[in-house]
Steps between C-alpha positions, in 0.01 A plus 500: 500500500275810484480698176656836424296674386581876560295582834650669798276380798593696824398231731647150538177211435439317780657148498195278368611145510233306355460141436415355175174358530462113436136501407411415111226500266328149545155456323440870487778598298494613162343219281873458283758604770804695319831379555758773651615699205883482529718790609200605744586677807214448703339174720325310236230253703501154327203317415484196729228222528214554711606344780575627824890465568728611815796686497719650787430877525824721457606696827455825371426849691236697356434871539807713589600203661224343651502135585396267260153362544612172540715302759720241457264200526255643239447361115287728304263320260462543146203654452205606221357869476234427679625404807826803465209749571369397791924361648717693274723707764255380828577107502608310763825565688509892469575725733295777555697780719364324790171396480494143369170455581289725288355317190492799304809715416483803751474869393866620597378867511752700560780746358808464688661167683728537784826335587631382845817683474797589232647178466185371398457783276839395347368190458263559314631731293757201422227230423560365827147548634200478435255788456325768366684885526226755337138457401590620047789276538233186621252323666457171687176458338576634195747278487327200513277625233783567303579112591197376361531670174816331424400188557228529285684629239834308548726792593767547692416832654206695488405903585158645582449865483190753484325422178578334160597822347793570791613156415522595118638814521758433774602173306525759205703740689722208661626318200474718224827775447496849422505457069365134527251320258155316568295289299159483559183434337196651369249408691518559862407709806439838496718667706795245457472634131487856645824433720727342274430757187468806718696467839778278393589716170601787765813258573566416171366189492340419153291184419362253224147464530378166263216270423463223806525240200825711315819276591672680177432798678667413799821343304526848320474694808779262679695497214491891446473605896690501818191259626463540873155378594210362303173559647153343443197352663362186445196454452478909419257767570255570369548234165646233739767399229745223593881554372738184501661496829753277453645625095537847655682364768714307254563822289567715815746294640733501202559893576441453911154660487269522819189365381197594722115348489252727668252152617264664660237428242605131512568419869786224595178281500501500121841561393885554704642710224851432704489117430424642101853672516422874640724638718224731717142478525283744608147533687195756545479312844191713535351272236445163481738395777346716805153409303280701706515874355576651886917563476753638273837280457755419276770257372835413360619169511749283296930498551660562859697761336276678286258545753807591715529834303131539484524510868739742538311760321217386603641605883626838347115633365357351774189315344404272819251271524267557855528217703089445546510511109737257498303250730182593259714395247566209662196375610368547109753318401374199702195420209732562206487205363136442576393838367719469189374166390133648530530784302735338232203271466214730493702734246536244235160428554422869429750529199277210320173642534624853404678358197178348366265806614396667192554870706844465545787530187840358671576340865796501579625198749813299427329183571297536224642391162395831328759661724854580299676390821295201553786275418780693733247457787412113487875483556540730758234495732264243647202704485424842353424767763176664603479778247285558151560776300239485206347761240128617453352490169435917512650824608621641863165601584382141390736353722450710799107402469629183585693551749274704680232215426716211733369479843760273632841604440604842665619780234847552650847490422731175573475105521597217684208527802222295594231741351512507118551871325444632146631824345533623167896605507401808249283690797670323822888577362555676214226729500804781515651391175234576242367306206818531262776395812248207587510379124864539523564258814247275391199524778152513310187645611334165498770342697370338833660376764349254741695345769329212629422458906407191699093503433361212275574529148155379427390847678769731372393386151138528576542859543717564225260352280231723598736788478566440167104431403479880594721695216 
């Protein structure tokens, strides 16, 4: 049953009805799979043994209607992460609007799609056929990005749209009334922050912002709020703090809380935040899942129903995702798993040698002990993502000397790609806010960001070694 939740949408959703998705963690789940915390509302995946298993795929449409990928003599395998990102949505027995023989998923560019005559028309407007109507209400190759995701992530429907901030902010809009309450935490991405205690306030919606780590914090802001959503990433940016997926879940349910997990920084390679007890997760797509810094994309995945209403305002502002970017997104998604385990390696690499470097004060990683969240994320995940924030023994200036010192790694914005980048949040982000607003939020002027590419660790560290012999 969809929420009420106090928005008037003057367009009916199209009819999405989505399969739930039979593919499971197997060896490159989280290292201490969670069990479902009770009362949840969304798909939880279950931790199964590594083994490859067949099950009889559900006949399902997808799209407004579209025919299920699968016909009825097809069994769709159990499969690892791995494998999802090269199959998820594109495996055998699909059909693809009529041309069954390309390997790759087609680009479907176009804006409007034609019907024979009314009483097809009728037909589909009554779930009866299969198509597509109008290019912001979907896209055949979209769509099968859209499939991929939720396999990966174990989710029963799935919603691209422009970037990862549209997703955010029309999630935002979507679920949260007019006088509603958030929780969210202190550490996190700019201009998230900047909508939820700027834009939001303008509808009277008020929110709790605590400490990843403060679970009092939440049970006082339950316990004295109309809770509608709680909000967080995990791992967050730029201190890549872990909060414990499944207790908020557990404390959310009890007062029918949305909890959503912004994953970006942790991929579904590392950690399916659903199968932890979220309700939504959320992607940058342009990040670590396209992987190649060339398209902007985002993502909301998690309940049919949730991501129902998400839809529905989502087709209402209009925030479409182009179908080439779509196939880009696509085709990056093909060395996910490949690129991930790479640059989860090389960063804990990184994170050791920076930790011992007598030039540098703090790293923060949560794979390494020293990180307060260290604990939370040998639970969660089954590796620890591609990005290093760490702290130079000196000033801004001091910092920037280093920075400007690294041949390798581009000074730019962003994360996920193959090339590896470095900034210094205090010039790249919040060089707007001034030295007393940037003490306030917590970003130092010796804070560095690095997120890792694919190059050789050996040479990444090579040069930051020689950076840091310089200041």
């Amino acid at each position: 049953m969809l929420r009420s939740n106090g928005v008037s949408l003057p367009i009916r959703a199209p009819r999405y009805n989505t399969q739930r998705v039979t593919a499971v963690y197997a060896e490159n789940g989280p290292k201490s799979p969670q069990q479902p915390t009770p009362g949840s509302r969304t798909l939880r995946a279950a931790a199964v043994a590594p083994q490859v298993e067949q099950v009889a795929a559900p006949q399902t449409t997808n799209g407004r209607g579209v025919p299920s990928h699968h016909d009825n003599n097809y069994v769709e395998p159990v499969l690892r992460p791995s494998t999802l990102t090269v199959h998820g949505g594109e495996n055998k027995g699909r059909l693809r609007q009529g041309l069954l023989d390309s390997l790759t998923t087609p680009i479907v560019q176009t804006s409007t799609y034609t019907f024979k005559n009314t009483a097809e028309l009728i037909a589909y407007q009554e779930g009866r056929h299969g198509s597509f109507e109008y290019g912001r209400y979907g896209n055949p190759t979209a769509r099968v990005v859209e499939e991929k995701i939720m396999a990966l992530e174990g989710a029963e429907d799935c919603l691209l749209s422009s970037s990862g901030m549209c997703s955010a902010t029309t999630m935002l809009l979507a679920l949260v009334p007019q006088g509603g309450h958030i929780v969210t935490t202190t550490d996190c991405y700019r201009r998230t922050r900047q909508f939820i205690q700027t834009v939001l306030p303008k509808m009277g919606i008020s929110c709790t912002v605590i400490d990843p780590a403060d679970i009092k914090g939440l049970q006082r802001a339950l316990e004295q709020n109309k809770v509608s959503l709680f909000f967080s990433e995990s791992p967050t940016n730029p201190y890549l703090r872990c909060v414990d997926i499944p207790k908020i879940a557990e404390l959310c349910a009890a007062t029918d809380t949305i909890v959503c997990i912004d994953s970006t920084f942790a991929t579904p390679i590392n950690s399916r935040a659903l199968s932890l007890g979220a309700d939504l997760v959320i992607h940058s797509a342009t990040k670590y899942l396209a992987g190649h810094n060339d398209v902007l994309a985002g993502a909301i995945c998690g309940s049919a129903d949730l991501v129902e209403q998400v839809r529905s305002m989502h087709n209402v502002l209009g925030g479409v995702i182009d179908a080439h970017a779509a196939y880009l997104l696509l085709r990056g998604m093909k060395t996910l798993g490949l690129r991930v385990e790479h640059q989860n390696r090389c960063a804990m690499e990184i994170a050791q040698r920076l930790e011992a470097h007598p030039k540098i004060s703090r790293v923060h990683y949560p794979g390494l002990p020293s990180h307060p969240d260290h604990d939370i994320a040998v639970k969660q995940m089954s590796g620890f993502g591609g990005v290093i924030s760490f702290e130079v023994k000196g000033d801004l200036w001091k910092t920037a000397a280093f920075i400007d010192a690294c041949q390798l790694p581009y000074i730019a914005p962003s994360l996920g790609g193959v090339e590896s980048l470095i900034e210094q949040p205090t010039v790249i982000s919040y060089w707007d806010q001034g030295p007393e607003k940037r003490a306030e939020i917590g970003i130092k002027d010796n804070l560095v960001r690095f997120s890792c590419g694919v190059e050789d660790p050996e040479d990444i560290w090579a040069d930051m070694a020689q950076a840091l012999d310089q200041i």
